[in-house]
PQR file with spaces between the fields and no chain letter, atoms N, CA, C, O and H, PARSE charges and radii, in Angstrom:
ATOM       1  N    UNK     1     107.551  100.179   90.286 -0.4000 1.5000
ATOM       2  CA   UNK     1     108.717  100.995   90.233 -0.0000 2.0000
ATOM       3  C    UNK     1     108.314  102.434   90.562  0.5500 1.7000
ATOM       4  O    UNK     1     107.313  103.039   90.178 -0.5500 1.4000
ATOM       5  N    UNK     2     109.472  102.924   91.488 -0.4000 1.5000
ATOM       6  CA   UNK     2     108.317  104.641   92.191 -0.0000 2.0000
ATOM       7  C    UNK     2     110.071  105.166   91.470  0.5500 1.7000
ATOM       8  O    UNK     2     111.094  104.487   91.392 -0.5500 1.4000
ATOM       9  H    UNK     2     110.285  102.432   91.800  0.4000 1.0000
ATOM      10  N    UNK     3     109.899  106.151   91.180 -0.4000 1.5000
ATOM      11  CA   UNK     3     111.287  107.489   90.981 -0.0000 2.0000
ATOM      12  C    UNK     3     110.747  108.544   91.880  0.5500 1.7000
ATOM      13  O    UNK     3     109.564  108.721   92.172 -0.5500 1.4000
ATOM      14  H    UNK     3     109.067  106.703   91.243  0.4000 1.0000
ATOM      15  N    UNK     4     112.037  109.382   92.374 -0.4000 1.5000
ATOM      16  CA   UNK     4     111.664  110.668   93.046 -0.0000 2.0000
ATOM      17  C    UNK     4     111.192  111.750   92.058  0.5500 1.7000
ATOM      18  O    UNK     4     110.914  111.250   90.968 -0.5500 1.4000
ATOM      19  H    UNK     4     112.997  109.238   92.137  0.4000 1.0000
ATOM      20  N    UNK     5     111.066  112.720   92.099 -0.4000 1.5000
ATOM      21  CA   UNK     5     110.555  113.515   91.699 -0.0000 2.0000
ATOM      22  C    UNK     5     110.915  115.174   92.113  0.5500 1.7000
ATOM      23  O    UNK     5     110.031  115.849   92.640 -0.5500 1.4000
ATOM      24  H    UNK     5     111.293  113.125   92.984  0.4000 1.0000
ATOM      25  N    UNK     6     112.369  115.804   91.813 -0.4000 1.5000
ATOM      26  CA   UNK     6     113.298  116.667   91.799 -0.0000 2.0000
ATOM      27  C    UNK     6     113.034  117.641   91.338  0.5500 1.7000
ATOM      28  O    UNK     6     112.887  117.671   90.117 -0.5500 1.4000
ATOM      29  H    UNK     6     113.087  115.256   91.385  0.4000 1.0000
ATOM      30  N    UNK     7     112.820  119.165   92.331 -0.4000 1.5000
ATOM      31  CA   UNK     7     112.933  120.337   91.576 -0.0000 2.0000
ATOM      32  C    UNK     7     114.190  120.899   90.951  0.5500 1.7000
ATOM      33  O    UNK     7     115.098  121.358   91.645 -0.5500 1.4000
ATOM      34  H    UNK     7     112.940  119.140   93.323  0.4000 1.0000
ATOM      35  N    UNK     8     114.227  120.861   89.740 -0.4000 1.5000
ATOM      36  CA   UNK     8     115.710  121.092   89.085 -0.0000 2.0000
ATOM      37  C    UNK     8     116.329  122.579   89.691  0.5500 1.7000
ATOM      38  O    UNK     8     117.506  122.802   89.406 -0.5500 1.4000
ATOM      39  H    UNK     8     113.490  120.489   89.176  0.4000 1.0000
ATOM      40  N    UNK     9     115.769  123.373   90.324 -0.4000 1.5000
ATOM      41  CA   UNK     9     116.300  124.308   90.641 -0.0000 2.0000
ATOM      42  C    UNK     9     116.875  124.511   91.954  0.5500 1.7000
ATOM      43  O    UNK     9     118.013  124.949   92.123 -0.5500 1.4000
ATOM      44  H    UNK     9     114.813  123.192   90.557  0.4000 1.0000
ATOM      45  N    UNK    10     116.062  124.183   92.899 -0.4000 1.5000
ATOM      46  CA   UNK    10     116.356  123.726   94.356 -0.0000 2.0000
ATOM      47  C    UNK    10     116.856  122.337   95.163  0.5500 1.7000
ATOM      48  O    UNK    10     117.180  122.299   96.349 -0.5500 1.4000
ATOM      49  H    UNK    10     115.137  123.827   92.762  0.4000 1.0000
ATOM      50  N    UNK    11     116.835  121.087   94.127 -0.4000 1.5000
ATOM      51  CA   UNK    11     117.378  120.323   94.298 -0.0000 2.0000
ATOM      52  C    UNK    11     116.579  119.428   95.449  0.5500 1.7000
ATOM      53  O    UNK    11     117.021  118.465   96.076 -0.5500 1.4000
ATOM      54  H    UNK    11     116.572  121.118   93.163  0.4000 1.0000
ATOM      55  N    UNK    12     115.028  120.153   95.546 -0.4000 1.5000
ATOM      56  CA   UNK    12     113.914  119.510   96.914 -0.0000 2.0000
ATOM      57  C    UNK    12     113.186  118.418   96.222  0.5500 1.7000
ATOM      58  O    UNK    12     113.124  118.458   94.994 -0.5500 1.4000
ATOM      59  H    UNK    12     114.669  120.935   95.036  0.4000 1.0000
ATOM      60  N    UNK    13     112.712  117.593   96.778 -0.4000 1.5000
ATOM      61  CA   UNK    13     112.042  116.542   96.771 -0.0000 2.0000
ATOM      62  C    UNK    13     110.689  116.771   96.440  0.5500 1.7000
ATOM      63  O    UNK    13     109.922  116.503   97.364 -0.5500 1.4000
ATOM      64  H    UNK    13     112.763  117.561   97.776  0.4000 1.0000
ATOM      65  N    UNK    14     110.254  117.113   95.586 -0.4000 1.5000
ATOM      66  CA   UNK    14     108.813  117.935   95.643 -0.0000 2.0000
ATOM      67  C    UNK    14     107.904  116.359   95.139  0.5500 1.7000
ATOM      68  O    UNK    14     106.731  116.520   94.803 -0.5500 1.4000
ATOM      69  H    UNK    14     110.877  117.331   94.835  0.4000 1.0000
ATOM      70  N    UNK    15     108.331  115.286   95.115 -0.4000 1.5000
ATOM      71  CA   UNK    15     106.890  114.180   94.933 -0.0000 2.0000
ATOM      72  C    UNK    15     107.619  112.917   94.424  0.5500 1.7000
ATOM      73  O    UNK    15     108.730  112.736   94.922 -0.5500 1.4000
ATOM      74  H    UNK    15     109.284  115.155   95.388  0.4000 1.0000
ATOM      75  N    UNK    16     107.288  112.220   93.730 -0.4000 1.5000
ATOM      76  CA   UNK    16     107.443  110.780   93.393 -0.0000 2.0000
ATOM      77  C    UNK    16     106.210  110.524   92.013  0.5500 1.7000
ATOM      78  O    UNK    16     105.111  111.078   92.012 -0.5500 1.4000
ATOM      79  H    UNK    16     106.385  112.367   93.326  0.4000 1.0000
ATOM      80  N    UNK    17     106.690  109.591   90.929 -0.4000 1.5000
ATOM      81  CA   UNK    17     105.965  109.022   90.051 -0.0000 2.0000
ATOM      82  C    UNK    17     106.286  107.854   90.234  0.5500 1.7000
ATOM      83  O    UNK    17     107.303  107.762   90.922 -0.5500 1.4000
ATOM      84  H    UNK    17     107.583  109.141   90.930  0.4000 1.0000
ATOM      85  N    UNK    18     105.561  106.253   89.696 -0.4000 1.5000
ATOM      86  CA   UNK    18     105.383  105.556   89.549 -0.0000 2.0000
ATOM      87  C    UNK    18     104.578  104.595   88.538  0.5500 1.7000
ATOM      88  O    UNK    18     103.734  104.905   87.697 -0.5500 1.4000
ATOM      89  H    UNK    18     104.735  106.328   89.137  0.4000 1.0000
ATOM      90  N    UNK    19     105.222  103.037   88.960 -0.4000 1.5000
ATOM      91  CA   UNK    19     103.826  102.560   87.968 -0.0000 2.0000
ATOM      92  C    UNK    19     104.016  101.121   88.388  0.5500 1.7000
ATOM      93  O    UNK    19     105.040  100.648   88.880 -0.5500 1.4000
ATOM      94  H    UNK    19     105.907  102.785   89.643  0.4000 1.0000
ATOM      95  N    UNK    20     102.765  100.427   88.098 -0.4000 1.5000
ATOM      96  CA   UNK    20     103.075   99.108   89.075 -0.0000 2.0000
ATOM      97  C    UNK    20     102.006   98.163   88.344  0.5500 1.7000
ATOM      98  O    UNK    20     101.109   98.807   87.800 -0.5500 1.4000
ATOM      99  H    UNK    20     101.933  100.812   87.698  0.4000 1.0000
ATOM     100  N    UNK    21     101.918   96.854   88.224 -0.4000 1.5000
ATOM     101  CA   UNK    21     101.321   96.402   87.209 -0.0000 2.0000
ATOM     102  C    UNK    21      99.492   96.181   87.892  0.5500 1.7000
ATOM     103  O    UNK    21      99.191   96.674   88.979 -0.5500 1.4000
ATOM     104  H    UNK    21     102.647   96.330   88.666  0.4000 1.0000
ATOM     105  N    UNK    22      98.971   95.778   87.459 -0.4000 1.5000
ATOM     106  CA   UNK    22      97.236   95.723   88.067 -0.0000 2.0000
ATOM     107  C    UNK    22      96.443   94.935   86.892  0.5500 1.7000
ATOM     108  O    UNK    22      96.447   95.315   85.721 -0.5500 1.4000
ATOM     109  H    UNK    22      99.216   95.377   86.576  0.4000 1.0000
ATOM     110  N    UNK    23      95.897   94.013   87.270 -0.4000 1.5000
ATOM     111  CA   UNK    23      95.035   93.014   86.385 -0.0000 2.0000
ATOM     112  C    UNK    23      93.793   93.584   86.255  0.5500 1.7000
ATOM     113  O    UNK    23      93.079   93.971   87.181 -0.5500 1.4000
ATOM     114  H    UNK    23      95.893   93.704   88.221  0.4000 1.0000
ATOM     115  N    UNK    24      93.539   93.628   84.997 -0.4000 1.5000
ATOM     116  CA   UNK    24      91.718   94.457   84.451 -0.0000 2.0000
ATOM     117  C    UNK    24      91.461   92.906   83.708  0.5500 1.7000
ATOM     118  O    UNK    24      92.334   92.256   83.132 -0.5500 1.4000
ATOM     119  H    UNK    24      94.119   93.314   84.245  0.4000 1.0000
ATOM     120  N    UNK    25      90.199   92.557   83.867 -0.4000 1.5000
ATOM     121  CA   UNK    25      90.035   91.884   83.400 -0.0000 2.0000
ATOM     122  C    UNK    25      90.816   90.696   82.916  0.5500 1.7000
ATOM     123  O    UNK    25      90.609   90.479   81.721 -0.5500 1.4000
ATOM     124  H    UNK    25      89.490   93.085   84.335  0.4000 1.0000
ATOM     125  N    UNK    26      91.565   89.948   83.431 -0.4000 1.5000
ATOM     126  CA   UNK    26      92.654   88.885   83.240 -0.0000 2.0000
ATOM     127  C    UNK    26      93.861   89.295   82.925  0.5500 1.7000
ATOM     128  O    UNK    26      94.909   88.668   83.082 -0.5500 1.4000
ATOM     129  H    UNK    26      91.733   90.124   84.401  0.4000 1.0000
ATOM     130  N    UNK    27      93.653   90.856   82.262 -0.4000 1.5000
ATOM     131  CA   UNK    27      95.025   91.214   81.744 -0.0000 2.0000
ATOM     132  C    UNK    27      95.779   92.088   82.429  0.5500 1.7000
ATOM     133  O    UNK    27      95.197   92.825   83.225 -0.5500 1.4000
ATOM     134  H    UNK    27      92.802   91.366   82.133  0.4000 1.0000
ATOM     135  N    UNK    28      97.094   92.184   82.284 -0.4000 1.5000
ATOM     136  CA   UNK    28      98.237   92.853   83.422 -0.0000 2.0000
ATOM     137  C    UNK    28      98.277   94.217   82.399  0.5500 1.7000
ATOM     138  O    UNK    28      98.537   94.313   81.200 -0.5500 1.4000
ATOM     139  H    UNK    28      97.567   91.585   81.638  0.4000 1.0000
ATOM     140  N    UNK    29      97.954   95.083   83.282 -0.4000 1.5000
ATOM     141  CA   UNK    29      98.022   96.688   82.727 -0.0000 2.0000
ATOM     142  C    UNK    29      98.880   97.417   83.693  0.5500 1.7000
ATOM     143  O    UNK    29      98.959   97.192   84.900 -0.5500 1.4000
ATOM     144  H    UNK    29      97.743   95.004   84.257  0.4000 1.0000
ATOM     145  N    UNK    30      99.665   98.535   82.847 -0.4000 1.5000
ATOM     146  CA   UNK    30     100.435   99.601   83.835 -0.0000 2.0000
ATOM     147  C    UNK    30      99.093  100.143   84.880  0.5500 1.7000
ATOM     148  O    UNK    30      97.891   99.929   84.722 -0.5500 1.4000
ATOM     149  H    UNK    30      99.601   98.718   81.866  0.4000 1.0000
ATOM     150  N    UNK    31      99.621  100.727   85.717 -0.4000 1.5000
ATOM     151  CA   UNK    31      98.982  101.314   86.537 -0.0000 2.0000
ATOM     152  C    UNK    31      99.665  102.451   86.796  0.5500 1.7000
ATOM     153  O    UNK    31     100.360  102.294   87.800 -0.5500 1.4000
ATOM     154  H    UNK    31     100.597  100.902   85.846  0.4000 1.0000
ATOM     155  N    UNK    32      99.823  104.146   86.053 -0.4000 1.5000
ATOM     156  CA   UNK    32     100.150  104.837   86.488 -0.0000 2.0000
ATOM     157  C    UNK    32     100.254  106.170   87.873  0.5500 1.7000
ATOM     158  O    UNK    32      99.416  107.033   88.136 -0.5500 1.4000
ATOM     159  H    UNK    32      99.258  104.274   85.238  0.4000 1.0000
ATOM     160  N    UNK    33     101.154  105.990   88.325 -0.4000 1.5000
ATOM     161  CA   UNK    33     100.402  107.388   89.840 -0.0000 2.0000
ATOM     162  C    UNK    33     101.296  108.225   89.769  0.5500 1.7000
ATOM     163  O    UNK    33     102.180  108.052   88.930 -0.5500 1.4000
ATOM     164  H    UNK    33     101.834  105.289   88.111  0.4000 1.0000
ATOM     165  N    UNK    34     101.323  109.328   90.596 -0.4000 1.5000
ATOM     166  CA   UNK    34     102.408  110.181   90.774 -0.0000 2.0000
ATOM     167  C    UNK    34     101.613  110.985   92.131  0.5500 1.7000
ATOM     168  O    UNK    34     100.643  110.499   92.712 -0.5500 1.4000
ATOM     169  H    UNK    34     100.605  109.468   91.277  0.4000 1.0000
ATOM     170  N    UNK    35     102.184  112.169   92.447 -0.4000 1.5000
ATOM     171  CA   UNK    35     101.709  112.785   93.902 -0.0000 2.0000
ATOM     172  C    UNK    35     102.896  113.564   93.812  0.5500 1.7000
ATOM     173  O    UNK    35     104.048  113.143   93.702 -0.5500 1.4000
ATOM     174  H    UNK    35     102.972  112.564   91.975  0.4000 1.0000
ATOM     175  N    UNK    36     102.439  114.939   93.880 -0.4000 1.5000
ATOM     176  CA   UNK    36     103.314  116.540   93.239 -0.0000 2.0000
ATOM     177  C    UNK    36     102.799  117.638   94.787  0.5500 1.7000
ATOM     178  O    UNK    36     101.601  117.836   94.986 -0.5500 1.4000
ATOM     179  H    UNK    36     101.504  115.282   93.970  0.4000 1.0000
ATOM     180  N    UNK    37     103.457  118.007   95.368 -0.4000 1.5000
ATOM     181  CA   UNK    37     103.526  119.280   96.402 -0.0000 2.0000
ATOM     182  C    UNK    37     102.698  120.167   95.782  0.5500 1.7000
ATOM     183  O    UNK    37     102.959  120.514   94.629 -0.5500 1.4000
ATOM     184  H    UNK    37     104.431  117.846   95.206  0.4000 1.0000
ATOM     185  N    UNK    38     101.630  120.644   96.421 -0.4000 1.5000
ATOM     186  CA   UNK    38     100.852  121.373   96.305 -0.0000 2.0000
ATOM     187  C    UNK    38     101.498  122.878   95.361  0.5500 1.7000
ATOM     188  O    UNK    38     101.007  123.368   94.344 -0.5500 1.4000
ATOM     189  H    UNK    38     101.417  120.363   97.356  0.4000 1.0000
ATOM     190  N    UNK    39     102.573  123.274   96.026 -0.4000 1.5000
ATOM     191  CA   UNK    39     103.123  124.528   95.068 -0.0000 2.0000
ATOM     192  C    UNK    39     103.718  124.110   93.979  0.5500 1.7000
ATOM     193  O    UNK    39     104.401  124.990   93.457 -0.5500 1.4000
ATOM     194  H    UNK    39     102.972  122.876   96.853  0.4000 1.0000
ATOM     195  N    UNK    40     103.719  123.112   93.444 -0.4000 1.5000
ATOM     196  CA   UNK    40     104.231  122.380   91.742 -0.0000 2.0000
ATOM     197  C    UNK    40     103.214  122.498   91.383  0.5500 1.7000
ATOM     198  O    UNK    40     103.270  122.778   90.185 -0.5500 1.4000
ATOM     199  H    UNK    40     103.164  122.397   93.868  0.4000 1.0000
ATOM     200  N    UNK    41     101.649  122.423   91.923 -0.4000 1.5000
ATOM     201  CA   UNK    41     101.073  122.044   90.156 -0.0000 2.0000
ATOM     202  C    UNK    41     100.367  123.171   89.559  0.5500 1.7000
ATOM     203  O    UNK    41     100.005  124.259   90.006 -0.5500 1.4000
ATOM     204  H    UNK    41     101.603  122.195   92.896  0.4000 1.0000
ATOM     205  N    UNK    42     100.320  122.882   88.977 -0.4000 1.5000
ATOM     206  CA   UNK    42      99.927  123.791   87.373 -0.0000 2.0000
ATOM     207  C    UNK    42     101.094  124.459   86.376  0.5500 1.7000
ATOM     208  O    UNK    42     101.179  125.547   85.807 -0.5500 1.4000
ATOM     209  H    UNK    42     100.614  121.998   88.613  0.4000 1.0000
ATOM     210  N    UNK    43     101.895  123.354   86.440 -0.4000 1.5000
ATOM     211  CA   UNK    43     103.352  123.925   86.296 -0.0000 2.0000
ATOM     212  C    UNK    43     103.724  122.722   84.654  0.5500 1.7000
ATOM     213  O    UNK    43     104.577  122.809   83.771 -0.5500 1.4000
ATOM     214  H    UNK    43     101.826  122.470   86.902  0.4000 1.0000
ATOM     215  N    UNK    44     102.951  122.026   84.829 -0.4000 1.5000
ATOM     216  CA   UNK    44     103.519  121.185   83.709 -0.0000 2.0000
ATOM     217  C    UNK    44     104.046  119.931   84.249  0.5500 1.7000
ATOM     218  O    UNK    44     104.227  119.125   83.336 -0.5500 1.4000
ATOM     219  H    UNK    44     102.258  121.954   85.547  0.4000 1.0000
ATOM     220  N    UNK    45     104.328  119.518   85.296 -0.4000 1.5000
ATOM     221  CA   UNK    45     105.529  119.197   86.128 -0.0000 2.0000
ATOM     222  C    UNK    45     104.605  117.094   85.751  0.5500 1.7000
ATOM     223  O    UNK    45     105.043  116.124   85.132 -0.5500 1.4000
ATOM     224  H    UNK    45     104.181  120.173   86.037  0.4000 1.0000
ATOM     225  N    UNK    46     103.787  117.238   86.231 -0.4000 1.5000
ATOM     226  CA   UNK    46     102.981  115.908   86.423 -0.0000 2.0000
ATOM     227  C    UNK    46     102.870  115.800   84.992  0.5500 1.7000
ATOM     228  O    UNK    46     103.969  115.337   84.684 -0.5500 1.4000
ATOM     229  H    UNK    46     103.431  118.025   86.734  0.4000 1.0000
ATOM     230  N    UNK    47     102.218  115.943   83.945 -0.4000 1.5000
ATOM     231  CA   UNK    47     102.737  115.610   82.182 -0.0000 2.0000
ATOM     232  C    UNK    47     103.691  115.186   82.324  0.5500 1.7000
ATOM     233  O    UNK    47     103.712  113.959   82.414 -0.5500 1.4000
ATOM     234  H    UNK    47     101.326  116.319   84.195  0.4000 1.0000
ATOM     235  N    UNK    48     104.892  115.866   82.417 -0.4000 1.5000
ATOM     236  CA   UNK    48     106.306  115.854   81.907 -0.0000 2.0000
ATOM     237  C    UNK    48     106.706  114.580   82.738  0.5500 1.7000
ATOM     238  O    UNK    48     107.706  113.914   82.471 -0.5500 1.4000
ATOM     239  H    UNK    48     104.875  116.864   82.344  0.4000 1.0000
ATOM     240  N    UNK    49     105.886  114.311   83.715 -0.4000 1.5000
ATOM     241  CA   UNK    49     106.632  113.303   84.863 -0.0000 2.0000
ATOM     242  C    UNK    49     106.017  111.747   83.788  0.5500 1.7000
ATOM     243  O    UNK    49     106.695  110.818   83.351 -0.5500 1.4000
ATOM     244  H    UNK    49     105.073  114.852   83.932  0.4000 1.0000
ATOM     245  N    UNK    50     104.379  112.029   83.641 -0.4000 1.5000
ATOM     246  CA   UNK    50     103.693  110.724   83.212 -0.0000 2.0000
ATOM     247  C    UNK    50     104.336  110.379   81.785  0.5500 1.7000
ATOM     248  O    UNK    50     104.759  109.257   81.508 -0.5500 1.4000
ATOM     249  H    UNK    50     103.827  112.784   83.996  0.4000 1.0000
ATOM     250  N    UNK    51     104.364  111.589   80.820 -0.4000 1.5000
ATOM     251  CA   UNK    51     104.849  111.092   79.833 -0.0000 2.0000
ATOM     252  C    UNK    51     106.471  110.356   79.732  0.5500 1.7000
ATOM     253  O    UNK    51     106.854  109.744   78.735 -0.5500 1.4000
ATOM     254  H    UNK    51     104.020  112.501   81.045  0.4000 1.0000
ATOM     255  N    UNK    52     107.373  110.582   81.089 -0.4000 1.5000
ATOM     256  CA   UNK    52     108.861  109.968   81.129 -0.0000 2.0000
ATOM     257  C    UNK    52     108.423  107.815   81.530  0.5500 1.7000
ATOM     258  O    UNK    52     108.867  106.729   81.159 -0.5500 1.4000
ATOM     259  H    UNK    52     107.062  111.079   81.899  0.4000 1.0000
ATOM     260  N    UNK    53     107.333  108.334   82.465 -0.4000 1.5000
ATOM     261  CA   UNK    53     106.905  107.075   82.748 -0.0000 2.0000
ATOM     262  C    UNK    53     106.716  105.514   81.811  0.5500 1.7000
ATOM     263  O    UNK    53     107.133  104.355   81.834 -0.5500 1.4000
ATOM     264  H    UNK    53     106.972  109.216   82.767  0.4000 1.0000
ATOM     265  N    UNK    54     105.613  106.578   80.860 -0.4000 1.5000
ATOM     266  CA   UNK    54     105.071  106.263   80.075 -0.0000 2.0000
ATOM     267  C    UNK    54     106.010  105.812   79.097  0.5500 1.7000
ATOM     268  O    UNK    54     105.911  104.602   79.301 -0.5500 1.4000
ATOM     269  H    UNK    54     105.275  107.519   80.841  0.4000 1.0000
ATOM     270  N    UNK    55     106.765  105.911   78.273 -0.4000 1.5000
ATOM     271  CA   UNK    55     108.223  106.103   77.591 -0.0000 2.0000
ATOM     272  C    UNK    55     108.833  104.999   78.501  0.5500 1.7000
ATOM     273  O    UNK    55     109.095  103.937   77.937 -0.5500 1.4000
ATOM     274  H    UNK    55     106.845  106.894   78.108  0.4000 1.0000
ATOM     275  N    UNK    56     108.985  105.058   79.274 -0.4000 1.5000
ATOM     276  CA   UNK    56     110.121  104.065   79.874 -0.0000 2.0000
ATOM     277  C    UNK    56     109.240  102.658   79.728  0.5500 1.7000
ATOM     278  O    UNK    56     109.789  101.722   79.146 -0.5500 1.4000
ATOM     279  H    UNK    56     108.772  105.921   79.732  0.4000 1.0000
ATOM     280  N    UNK    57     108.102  102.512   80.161 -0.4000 1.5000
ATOM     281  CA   UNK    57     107.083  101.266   80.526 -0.0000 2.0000
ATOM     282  C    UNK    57     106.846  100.918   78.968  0.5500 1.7000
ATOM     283  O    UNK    57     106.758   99.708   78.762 -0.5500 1.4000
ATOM     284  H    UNK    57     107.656  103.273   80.633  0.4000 1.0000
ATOM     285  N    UNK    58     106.737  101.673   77.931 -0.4000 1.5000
ATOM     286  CA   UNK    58     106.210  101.264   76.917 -0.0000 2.0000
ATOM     287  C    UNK    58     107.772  100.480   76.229  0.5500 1.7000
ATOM     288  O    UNK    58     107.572   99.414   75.648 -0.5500 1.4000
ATOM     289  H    UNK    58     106.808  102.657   78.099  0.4000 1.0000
ATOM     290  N    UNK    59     109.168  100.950   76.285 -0.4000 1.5000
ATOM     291  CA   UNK    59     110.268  100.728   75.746 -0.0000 2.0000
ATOM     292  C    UNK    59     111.096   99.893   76.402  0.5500 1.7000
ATOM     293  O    UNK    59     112.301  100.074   76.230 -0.5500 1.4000
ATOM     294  H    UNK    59     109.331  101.817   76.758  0.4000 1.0000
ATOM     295  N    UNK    60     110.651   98.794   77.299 -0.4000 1.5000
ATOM     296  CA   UNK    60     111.084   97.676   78.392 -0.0000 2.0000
ATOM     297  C    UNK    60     110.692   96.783   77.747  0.5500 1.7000
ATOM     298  O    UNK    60     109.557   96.844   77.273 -0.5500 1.4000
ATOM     299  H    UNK    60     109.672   98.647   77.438  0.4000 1.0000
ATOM     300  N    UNK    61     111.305   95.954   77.585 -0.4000 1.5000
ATOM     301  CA   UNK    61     110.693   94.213   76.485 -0.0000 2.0000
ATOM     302  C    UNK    61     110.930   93.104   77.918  0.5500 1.7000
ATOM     303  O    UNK    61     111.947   92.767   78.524 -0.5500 1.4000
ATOM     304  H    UNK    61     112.226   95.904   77.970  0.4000 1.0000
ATOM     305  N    UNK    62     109.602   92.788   78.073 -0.4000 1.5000
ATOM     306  CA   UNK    62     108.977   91.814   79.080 -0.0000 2.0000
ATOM     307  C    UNK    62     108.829   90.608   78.304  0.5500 1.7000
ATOM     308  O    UNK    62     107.887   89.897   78.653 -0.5500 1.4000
ATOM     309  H    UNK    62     108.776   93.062   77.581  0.4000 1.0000
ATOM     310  N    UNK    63     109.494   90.224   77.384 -0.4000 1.5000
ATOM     311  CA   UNK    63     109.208   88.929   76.788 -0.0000 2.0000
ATOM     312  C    UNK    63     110.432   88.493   77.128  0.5500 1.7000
ATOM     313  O    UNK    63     110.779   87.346   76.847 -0.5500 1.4000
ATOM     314  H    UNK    63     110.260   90.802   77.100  0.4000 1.0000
C-alpha cells in the first residue's frame, strides 16, 4: 500500500510513504519506505509520515 505524500500548504506532491509485506525468516513482516523531496527534510515530515503508517499497519486485523 503506497499514499501520496502532500504539502499542506501548497497542495504539491512532495513524496509518497508506504509499506508492503516481506518474509524474514519464514515470517511476513511490514516493510516500511517512504521518499521525501529533497527541500522537506529535516522538517519532521518523514516521522510524522512513518509513525501514520505505522498506526494504520499495526490497527488492521488480518485474521
Amino acid at each position: 500500500m503506497v499514499w501520496a505524500l502532500i504539502d499542506k500548504n501548497s497542495n504539491l506532491l512532495i513524496g509518497f510513504r508506504g509499506v508492503s509485506p516481506q518474509r524474514i525468516a519464514g515470517n511476513e513482516e511490514p516493510n516500511l519506505g517512504y521518499r521525501l523531496a529533497v527541500g522537506f527534510w529535516n522538517k519532521g515530515l518523514a516521522c510524522e509520515a512513518a509513525k501514520g503508517v505505522l498506526k494504520y499497519v499495526f490497527t488492521q486485523t488480518t485474521h
